[in-house]
C-alpha positions in Angstrom: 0.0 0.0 0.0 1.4 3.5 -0.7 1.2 5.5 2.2 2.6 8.6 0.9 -0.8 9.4 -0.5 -2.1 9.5 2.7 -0.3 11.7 4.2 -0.8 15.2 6.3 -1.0 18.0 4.2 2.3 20.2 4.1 3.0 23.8 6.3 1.8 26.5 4.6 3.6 30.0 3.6 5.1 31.6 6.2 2.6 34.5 7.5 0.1 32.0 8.9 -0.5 33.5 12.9 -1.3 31.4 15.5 -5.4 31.6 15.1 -4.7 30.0 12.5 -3.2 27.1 14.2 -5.3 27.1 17.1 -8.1 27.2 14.4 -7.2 24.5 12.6 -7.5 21.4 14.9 -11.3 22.1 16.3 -12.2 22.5 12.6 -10.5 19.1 11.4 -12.1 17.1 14.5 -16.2 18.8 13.3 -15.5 17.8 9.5 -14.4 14.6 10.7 -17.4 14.2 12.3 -19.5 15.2 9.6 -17.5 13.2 7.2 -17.3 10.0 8.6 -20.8 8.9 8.1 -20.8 10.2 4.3 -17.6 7.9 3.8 -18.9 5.0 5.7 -21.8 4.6 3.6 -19.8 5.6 0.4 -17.9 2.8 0.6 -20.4 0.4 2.1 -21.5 1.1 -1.6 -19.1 1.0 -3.1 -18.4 -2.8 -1.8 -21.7 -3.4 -2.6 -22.0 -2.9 -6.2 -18.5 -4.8 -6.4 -20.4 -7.7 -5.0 -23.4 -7.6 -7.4 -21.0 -7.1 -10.0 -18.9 -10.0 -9.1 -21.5 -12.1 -7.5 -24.9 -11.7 -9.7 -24.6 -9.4 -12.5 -22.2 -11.5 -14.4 -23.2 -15.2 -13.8 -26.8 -13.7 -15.0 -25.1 -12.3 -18.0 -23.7 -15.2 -19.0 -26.5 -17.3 -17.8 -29.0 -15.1 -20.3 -26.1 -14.7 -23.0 -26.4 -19.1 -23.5 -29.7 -18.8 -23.2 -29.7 -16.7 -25.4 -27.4 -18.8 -28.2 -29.3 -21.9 -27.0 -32.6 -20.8 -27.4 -32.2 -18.5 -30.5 -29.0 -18.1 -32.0 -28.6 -21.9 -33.0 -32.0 -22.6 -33.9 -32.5 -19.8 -36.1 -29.0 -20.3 -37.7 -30.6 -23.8 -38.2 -33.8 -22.5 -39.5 -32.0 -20.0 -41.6 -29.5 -22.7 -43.4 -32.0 -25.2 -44.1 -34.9 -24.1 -44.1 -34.9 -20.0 -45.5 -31.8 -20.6 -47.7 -33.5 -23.2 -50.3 -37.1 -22.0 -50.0 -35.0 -18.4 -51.1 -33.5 -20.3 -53.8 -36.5 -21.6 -54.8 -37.9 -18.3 -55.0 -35.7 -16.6 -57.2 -35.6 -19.5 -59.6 -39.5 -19.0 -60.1 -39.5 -15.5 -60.3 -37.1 -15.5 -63.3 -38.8 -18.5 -64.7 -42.3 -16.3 -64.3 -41.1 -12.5 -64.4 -37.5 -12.9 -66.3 -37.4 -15.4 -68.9 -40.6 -14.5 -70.8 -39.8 -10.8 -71.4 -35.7 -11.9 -72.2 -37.6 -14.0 -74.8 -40.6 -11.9 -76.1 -37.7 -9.2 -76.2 -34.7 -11.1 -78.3 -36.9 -13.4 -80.0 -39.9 -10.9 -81.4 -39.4 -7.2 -80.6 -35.8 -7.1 -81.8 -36.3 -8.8 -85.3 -39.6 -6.8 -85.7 -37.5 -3.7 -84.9 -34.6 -4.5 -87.2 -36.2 -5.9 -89.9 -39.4 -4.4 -90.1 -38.6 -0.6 -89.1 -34.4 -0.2 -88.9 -33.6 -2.0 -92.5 -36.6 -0.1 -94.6 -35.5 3.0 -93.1 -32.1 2.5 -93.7 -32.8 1.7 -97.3 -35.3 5.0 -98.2 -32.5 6.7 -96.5 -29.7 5.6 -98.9 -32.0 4.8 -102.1 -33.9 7.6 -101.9 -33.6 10.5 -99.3 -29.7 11.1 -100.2 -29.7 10.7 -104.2 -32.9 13.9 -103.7 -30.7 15.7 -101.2 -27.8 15.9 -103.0 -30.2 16.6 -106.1 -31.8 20.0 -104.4 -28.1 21.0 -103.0 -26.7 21.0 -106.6 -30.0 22.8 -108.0 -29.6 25.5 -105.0 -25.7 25.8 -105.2 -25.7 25.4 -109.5 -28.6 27.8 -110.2 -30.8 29.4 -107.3 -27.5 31.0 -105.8 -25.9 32.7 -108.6 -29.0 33.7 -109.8 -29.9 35.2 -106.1 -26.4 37.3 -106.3 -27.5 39.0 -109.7 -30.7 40.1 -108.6 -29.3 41.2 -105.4 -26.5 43.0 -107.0 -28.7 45.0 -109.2 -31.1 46.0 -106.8 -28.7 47.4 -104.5 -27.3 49.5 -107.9 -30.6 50.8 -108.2 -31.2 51.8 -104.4 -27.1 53.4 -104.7 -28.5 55.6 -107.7 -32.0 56.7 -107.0 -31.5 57.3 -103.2 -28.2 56.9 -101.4 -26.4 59.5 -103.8 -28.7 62.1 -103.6 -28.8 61.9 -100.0 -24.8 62.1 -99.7 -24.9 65.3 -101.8 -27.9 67.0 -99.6 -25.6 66.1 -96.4 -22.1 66.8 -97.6 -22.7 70.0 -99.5 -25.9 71.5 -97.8 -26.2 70.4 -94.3 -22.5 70.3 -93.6 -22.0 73.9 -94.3 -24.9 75.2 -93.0 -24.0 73.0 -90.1 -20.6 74.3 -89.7 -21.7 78.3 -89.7 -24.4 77.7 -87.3 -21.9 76.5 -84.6 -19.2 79.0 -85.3 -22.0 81.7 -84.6 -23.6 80.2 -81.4 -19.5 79.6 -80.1 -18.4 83.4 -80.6 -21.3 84.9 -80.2 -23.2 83.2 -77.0 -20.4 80.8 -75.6 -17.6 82.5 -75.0 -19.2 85.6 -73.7 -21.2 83.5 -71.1 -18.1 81.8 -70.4 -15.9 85.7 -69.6 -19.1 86.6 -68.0 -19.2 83.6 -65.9 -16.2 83.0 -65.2 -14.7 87.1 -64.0 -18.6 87.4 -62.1 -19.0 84.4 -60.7 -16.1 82.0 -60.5 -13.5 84.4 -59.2 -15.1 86.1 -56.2 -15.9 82.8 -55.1 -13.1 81.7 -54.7 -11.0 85.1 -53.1 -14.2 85.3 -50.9 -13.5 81.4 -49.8 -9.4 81.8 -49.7 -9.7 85.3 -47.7 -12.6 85.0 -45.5 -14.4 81.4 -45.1 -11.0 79.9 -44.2 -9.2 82.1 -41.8 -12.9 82.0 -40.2 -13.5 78.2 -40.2 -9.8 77.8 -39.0 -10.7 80.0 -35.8 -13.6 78.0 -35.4 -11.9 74.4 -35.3 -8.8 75.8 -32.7 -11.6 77.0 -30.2 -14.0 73.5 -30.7 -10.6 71.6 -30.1 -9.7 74.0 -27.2 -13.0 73.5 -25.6 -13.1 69.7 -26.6 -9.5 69.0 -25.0 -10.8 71.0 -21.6 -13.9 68.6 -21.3 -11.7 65.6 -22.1 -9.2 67.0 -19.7 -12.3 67.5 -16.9 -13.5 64.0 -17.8 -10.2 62.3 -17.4 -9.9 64.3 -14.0 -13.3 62.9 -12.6 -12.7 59.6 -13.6 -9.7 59.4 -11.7 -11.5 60.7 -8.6 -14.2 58.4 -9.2 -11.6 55.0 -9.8 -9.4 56.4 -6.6 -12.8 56.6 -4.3 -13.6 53.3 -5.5 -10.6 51.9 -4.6 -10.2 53.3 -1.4 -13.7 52.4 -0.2 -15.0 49.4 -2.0 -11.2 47.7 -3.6 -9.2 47.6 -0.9 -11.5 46.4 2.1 -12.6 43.6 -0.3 -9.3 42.5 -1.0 -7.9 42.5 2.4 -11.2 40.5 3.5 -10.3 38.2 0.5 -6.3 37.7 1.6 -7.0 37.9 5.5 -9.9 36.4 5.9 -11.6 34.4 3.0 -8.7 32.8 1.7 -7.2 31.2 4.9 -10.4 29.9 6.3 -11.2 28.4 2.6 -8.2 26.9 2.5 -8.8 25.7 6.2 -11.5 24.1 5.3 -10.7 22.4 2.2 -7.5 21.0 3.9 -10.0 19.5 7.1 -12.3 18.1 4.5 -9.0 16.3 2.8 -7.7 15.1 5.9 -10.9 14.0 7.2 -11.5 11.9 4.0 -8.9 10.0 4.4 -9.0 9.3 8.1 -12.8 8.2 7.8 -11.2 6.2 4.8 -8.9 4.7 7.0 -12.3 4.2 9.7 -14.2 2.4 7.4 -11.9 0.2 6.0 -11.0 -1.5 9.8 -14.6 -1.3 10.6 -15.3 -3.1 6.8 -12.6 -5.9 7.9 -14.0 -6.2 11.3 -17.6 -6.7 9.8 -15.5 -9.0 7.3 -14.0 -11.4 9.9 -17.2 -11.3 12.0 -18.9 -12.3 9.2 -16.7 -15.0 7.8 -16.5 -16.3 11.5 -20.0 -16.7 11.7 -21.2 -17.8 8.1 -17.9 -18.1 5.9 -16.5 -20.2 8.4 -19.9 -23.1 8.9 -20.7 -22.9 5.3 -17.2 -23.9 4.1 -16.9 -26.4 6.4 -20.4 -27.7 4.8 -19.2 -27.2 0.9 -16.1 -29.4 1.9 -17.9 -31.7 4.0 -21.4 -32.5 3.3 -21.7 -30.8 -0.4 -18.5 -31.6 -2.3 -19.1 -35.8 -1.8 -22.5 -35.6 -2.5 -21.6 -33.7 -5.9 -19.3 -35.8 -6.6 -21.8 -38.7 -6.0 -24.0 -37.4 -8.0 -21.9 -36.3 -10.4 -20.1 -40.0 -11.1 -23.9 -41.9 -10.7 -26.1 -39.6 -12.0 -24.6 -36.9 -14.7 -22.1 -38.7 -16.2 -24.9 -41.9 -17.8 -27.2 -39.0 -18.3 -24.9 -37.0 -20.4 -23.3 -39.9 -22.1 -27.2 -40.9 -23.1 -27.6 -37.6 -24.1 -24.6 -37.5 -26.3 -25.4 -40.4 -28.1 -29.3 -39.4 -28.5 -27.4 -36.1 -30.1 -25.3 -38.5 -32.0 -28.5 -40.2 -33.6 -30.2 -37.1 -34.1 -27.9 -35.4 -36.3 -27.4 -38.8 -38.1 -31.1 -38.2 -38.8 -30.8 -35.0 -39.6 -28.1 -35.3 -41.8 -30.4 -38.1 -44.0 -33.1 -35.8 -44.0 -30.7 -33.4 -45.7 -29.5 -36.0 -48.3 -33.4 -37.1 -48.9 -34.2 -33.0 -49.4 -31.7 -32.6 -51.8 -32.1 -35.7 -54.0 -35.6 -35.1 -54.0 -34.8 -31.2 -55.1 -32.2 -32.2 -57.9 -34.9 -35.2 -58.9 -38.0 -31.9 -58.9 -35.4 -29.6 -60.9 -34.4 -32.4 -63.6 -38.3 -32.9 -64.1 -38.6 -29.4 -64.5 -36.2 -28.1 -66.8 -34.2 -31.3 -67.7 -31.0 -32.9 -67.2 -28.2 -34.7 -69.0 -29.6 -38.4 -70.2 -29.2 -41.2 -67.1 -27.6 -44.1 -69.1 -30.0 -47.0 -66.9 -28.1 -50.3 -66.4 -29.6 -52.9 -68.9 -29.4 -56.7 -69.3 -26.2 -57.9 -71.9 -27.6 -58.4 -75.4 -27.4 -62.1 -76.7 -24.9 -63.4 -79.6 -26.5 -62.4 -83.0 -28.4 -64.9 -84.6 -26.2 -66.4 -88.2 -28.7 -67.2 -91.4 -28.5 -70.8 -92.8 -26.2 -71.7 -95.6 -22.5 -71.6 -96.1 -20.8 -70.9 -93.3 -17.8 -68.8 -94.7 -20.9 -66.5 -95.9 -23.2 -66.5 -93.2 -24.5 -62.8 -92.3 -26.1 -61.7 -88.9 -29.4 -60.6 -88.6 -30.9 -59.1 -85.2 -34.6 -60.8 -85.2 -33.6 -64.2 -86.3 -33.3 -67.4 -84.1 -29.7 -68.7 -83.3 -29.1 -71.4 -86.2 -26.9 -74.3 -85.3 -23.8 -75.0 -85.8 -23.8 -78.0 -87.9 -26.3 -77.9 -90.9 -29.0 -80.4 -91.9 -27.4 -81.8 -94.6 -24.5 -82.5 -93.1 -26.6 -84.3 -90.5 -28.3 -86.1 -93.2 -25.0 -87.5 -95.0 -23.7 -88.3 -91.5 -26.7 -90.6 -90.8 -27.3 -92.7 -94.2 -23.4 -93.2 -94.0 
């Protein structure tokens, strides 16, 4: 155990009196008091919800987390391989036998040759037999004939509009309008401009302007110096209240507050804080011996007869019942498990040979060659023997022919 956690608090600053000190003992021993009851219960708990933890929260999670896997996990991973997983398969192959294969065939089958061959290829023809040879028939007659014909006509009548009304309007403006044009403005500019300009300008213009240099400025100038004067004098007033004000509020308000703070406050806040620390830890160190004298009393009184039980009366019986009982019961159970995924696993086979047997009726498989009983020796015709031929429906002839028999019996 680190102890150096534990320990006192170190001396403060020097400039801590003796009040302080003498202050400092009584106000330990009353948080102590107070404390002690708030950390007893704190960490009965705390050891508490260690205990539930350790003791029931996690045996019931684990108990509910195989209940859990035995109950749901594993039968519907069951139900989901054999059962879900074909009757999904199933599914899909009879929607694309019902939805997908009759539009993939009515598609490839009718609406594309219908499409090529009865819209695409006549329009591809009229487009190169017919709609090209016209087109480039029109382009030569517009290019050949229409366009040269369209400059000459153009070309004249714009001639005609040159002559009968662009020249004589050219002569009206260059040698009538012009001139006239021309004397009217040198009139108006010598004779009304620049006298209004003289007049303007020696009337109006220049006293203005020595009235502005001579007289508005020195006067505006005066102005500004005596606005600043006056604006400088309030500032300067301002400036001087303020620091009145600030220096009253210092004197009255600042400085009793902060010498309450430092003297007073801050010493007996950190006073306290310090007694709450300590106490802490002593009631700490309080509750944990009275916690390990509970603990022994308690294991002295149950812990103690209980073991004693377990190792005496419960642990033989256990094991009795373990060795006589449990162990045929689970090797039964084993083998029942044994025989039921043997079962199982025939039911499986029997599934899927009867679903490969329902898909080859359904859409056909390669041919089965079926075992079949040996063909007999092909059947010789009579007659010579060095020509005899085979044929399939005739009896088997013998070997030795009747005349042969005949000629062997009258000899």
């Amino acid at each position: 155990m680190d102890y150096g956690k534990h320990q006192a608090p170190a001396r403060y600053e020097s400039g801590d009196g003796c009040l302080t000190t003498l202050v400092r003992i009584p106000v330990r021993i009353v948080v102590l008091v107070v404390v002690l009851p708030v950390r007893m219960v704190w960490d009965a708990l705390v050891a508490l919800a260690r205990a539930a933890d350790r003791m029931l929260l996690r045996p019931l999670g684990r108990a509910l987390s195989w209940l859990f896997r035995v109950l749901v996990a594993v039968p519907a991973g069951w139900l989901w391989e054999q059962v879900l997983i074909p009757l999904a398969h199933g599914l899909r192959w009879l929607a694309v036998a019902v939805f997908v294969w009759p539009w993939v065939g009515l598609w490839r089958y009718v609406v594309v040759p219908v499409v090529r061959y009865g819209m695409v290829a006549p329009l591809v023809w009229l487009y190169a037999a017919v709609l090209t040879p016209l087109g480039h028939g029109l382009r030569w007659v517009y290019r050949e004939l229409l366009v040269p014909a369209g400059r000459a006509i153009g070309t004249g009548i714009g001639w005609l509009l040159t002559v009968a009304l662009v020249l004589p309007l050219v002569g009206v403006w260059r040698y009538v309008l012009v001139p006239l044009g021309l004397a009217a403005a040198w009139t108006v500019r010598y004779l009304v401009v620049l006298p209004l300009t003289w007049a303007v300008r020696y009337l109006v213009v220049l006293p203005l302007t020595w009235t502005y240099r001579e007289v508005l400025t020195p006067v505006g100038h005066g102005i500004a110096w005596l606005l600043g004067l006056l604006a400088r004098a309030v500032a300067a007033a301002a400036r001087g209240l303020w620091a009145g004000f600030g220096l009253l509020v210092a004197v009255l308000l600042v400085t009793p507050v902060v010498w309450l703070y430092r003297r007073v406050l801050t010493p007996v806040g950190r006073e306290i804080a310090a007694a709450f620390v300590v106490g802490w830890r002593v009631a700490g160190f309080v509750s944990r011996a009275v916690g390990r004298a509970l603990a022994w009393l308690a294991w002295q009184l149950i812990g103690a007869p209980v073991a004693w039980a377990y190792r005496a009366v419960c642990t033989p019986v256990g094991h009795f019942v373990r060795d006589a009982v449990l162990a045929p019961a689970g090797r039964a159970a084993v083998a029942a498990g044994r025989a039921a995924r043997e079962a199982m696993r025939t039911a499986r086979e029997t599934v899927r040979q009867a679903r490969r047997d329902a898909w080859r009726a359904l859409v056909g498989g390669p041919p089965v060659n079926e075992p079949r009983e040996p063909a007999g020796p092909l059947a010789r015709t009579l007659g010579d023997t060095q020509q005899a031929t085979t044929v399939p429906s005739a009896a088997p002839a013998p070997e030795i022919s009747l005349h042969g028999e005949n000629s062997v019996q009258q000899g």
